[in-house]
Backbone bond lengths (Angstrom), bond angles and torsions (degrees), N, CA, C in turn:
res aa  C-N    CA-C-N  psi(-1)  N-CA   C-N-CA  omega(-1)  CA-C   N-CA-C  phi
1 X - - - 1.452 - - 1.528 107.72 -
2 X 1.360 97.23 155.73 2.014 88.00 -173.01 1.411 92.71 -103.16
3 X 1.479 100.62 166.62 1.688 140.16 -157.62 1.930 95.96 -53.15
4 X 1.297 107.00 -40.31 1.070 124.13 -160.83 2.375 101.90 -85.65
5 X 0.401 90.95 -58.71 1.431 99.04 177.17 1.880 100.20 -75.21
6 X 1.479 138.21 -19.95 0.956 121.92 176.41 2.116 87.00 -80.97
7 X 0.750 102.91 -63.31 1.737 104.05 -178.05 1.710 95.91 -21.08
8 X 1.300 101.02 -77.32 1.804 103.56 -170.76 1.655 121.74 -37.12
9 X 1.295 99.55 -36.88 1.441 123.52 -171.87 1.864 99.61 -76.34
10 X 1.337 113.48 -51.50 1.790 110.82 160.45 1.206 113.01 -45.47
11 X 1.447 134.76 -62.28 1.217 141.71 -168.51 1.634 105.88 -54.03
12 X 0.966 111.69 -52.69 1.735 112.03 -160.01 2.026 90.77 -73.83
13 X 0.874 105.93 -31.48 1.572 99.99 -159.25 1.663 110.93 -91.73
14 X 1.239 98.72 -0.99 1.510 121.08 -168.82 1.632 93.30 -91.19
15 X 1.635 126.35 -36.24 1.437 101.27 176.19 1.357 119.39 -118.64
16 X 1.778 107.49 32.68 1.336 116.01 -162.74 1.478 113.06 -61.43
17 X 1.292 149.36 179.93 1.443 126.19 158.61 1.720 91.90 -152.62
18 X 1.576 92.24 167.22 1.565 100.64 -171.77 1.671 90.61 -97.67
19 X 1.741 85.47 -177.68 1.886 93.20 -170.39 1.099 87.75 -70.51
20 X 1.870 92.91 158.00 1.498 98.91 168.08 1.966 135.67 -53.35
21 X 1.121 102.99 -21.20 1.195 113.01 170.99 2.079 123.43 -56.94
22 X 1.512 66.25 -41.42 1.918 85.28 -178.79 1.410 108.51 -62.38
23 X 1.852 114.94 -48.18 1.086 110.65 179.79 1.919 120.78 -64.26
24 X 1.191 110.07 -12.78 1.441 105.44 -174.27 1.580 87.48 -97.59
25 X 1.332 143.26 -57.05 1.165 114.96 163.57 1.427 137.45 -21.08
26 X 1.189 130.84 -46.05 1.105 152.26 -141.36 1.637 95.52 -96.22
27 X 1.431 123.30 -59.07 1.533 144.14 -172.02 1.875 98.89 -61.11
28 X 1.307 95.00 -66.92 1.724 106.83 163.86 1.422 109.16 -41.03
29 X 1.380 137.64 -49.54 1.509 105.10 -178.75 1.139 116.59 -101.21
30 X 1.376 125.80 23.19 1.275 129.58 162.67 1.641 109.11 -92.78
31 X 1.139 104.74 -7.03 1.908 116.62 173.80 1.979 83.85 60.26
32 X 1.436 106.24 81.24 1.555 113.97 172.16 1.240 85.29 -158.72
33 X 1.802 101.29 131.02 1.719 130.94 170.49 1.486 93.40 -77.18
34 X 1.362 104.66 169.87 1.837 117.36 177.69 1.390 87.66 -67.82
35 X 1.403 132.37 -55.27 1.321 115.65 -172.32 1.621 138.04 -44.54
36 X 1.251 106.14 -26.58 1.376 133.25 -178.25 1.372 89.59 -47.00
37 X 2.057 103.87 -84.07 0.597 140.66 160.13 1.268 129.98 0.19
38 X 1.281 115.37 -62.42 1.765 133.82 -178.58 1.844 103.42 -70.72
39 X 1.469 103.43 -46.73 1.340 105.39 -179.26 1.399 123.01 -66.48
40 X 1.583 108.59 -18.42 1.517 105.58 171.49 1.183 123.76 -72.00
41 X 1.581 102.22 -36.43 1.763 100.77 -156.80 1.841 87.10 -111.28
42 X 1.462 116.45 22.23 1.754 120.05 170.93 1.416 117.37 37.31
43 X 1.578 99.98 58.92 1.245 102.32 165.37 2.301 91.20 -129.94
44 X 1.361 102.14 178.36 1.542 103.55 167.84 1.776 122.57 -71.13
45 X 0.935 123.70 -179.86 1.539 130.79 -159.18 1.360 86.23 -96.54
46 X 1.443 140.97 -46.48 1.086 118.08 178.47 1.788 129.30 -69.33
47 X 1.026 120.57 -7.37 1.276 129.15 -172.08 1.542 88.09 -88.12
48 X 0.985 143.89 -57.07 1.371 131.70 -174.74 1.781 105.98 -53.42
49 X 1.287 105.81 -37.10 1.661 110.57 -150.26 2.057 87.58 -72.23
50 X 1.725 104.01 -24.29 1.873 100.13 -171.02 1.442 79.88 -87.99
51 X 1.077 139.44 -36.11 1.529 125.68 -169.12 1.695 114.65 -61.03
52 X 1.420 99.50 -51.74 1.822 91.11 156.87 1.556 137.33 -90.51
53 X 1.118 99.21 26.50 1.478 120.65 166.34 1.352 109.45 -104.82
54 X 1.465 131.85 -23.04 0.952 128.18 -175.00 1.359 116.16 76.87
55 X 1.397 127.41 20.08 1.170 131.48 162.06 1.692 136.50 -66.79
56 X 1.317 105.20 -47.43 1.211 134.89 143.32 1.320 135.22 -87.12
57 X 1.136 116.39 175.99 1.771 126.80 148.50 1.795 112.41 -136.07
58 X 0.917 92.15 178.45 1.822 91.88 -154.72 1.715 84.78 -105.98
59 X 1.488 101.74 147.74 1.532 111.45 176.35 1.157 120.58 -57.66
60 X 1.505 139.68 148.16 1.465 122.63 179.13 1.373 135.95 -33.76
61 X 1.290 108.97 -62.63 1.875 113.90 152.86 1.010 124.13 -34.13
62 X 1.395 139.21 -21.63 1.713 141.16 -144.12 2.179 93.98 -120.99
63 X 1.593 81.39 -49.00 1.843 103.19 -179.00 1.637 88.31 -87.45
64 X 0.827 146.87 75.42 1.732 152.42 154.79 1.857 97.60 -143.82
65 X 1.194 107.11 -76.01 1.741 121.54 160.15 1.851 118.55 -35.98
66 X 1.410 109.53 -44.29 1.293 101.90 -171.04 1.159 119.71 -69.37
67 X 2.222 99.49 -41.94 1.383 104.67 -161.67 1.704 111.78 -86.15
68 X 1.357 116.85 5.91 1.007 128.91 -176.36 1.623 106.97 -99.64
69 X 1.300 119.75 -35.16 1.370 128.60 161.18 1.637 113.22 -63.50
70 X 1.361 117.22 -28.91 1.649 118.62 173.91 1.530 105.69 -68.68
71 X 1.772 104.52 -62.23 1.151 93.26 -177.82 1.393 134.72 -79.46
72 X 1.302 108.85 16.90 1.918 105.29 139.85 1.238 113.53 -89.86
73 X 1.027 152.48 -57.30 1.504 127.91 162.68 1.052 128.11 -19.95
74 X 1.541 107.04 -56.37 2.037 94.89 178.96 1.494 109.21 -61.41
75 X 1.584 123.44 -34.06 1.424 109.55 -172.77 1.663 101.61 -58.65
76 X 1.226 116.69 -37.08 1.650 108.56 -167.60 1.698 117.02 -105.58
77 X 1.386 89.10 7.09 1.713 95.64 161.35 1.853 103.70 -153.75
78 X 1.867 104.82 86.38 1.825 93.62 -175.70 1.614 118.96 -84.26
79 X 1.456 95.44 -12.95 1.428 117.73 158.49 1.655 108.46 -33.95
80 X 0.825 132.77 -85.22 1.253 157.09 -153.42 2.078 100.15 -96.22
81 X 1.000 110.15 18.03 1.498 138.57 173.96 1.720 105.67 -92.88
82 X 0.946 112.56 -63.49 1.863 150.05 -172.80 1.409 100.57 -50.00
83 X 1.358 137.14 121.15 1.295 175.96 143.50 1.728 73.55 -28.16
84 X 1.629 118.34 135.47 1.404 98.17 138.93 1.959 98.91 -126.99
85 X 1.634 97.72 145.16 1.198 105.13 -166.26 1.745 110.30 -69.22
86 X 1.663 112.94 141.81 1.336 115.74 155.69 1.818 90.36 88.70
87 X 1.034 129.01 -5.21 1.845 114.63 162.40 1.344 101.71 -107.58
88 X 1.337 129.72 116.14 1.826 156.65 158.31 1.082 111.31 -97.25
């Protein structure tokens, strides 16, 4: 792949995020409150709590930090990574 399309391919995947479900999975088996949470990536406790509600999505800056904070969790919990089918 060229230099140029691997760049593009960083960018897009750099603020990807899982469903909201995944992300409260994900926070839950790391035993981390939204607050934890909120204080890492410096936003309030409720913006996380619409972010895994799926109410929102977090501004680019905010979703750069988060989804990069998710995806260390799933590497160290993929359990809790996993879609489970038929609960919305």
């Amino acid at each position: 792949m060229s230099d140029p399309l691997r760049r593009i391919d960083a960018l897009v995947d750099a603020d990807t995020l899982p469903s909201p479900r995944v992300r409260q999975q994900l926070r839950v088996a790391a035993g981390l409150t939204q607050e934890e949470v909120a204080r890492a990536i410096g936003v309030k406790r409720v913006a996380v709590a619409r972010w895994e509600a799926g109410l929102t999505k977090p501004h680019r800056s905010n979703r750069l930090k988060y989804a990069h904070f998710l995806r260390r969790l799933a590497a160290k919990y993929p359990a809790a990574a996993k879609e489970v089918p038929g609960e919305d």
